[in-house]
C-alpha positions as CSV (number, residue, x, y, z in Angstrom):
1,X,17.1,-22.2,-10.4
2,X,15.5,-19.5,-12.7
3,X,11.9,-20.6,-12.1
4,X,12.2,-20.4,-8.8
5,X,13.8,-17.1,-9.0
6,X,11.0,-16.0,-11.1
7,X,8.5,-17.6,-8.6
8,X,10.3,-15.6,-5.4
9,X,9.6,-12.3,-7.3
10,X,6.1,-13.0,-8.4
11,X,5.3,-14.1,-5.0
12,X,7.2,-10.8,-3.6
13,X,4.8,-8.8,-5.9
14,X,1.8,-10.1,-5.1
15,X,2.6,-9.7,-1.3
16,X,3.3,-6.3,-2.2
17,X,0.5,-5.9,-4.1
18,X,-1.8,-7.1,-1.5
19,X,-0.3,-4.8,1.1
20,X,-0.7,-1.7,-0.9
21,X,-4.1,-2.4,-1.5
22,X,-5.2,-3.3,2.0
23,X,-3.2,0.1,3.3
24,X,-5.8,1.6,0.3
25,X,-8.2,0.0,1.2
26,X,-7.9,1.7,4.9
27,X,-7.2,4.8,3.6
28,X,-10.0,5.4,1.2
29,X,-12.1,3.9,4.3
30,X,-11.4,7.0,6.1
31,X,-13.9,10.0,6.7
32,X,-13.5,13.5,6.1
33,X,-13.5,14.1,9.8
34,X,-11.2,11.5,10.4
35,X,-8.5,13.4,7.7
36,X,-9.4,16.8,9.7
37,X,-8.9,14.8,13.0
38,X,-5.8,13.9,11.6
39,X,-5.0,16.9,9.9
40,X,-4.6,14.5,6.4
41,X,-4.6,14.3,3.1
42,X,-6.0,11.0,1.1
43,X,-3.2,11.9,-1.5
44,X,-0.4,12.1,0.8
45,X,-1.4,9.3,2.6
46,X,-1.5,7.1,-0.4
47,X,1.9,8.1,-1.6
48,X,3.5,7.4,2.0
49,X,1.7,3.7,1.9
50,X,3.4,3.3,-1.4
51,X,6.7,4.3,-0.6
52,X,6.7,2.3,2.8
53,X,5.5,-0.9,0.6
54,X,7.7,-0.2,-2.5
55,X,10.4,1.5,-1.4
């Protein structure tokens, strides 16, 4: 029962993972004018995808 308990999470992590980095991915994809268009910052952005994905 512990292994796959300790499966579960790993798999949970690297979904997380996986997430974060494809909302990074899209984030560090963006344009300056896109930010102005948006009136956004790549910091703040990156800190809200983290929190959505991590909690």
């Amino acid at each position: 029962m512990k292994i796959q308990n300790l499966i579960a999470r790993a798999q949970d992590r690297i979904a997380k993972r996986r997430q974060f980095n494809r909302l990074a991915d899209e984030i560090a994809s963006l344009s300056s004018r896109d930010l102005a268009d948006l009136r956004a910052d790549k910091t703040e952005m990156l800190r809200h995808a983290y929190q959505q994905v991590y909690g």
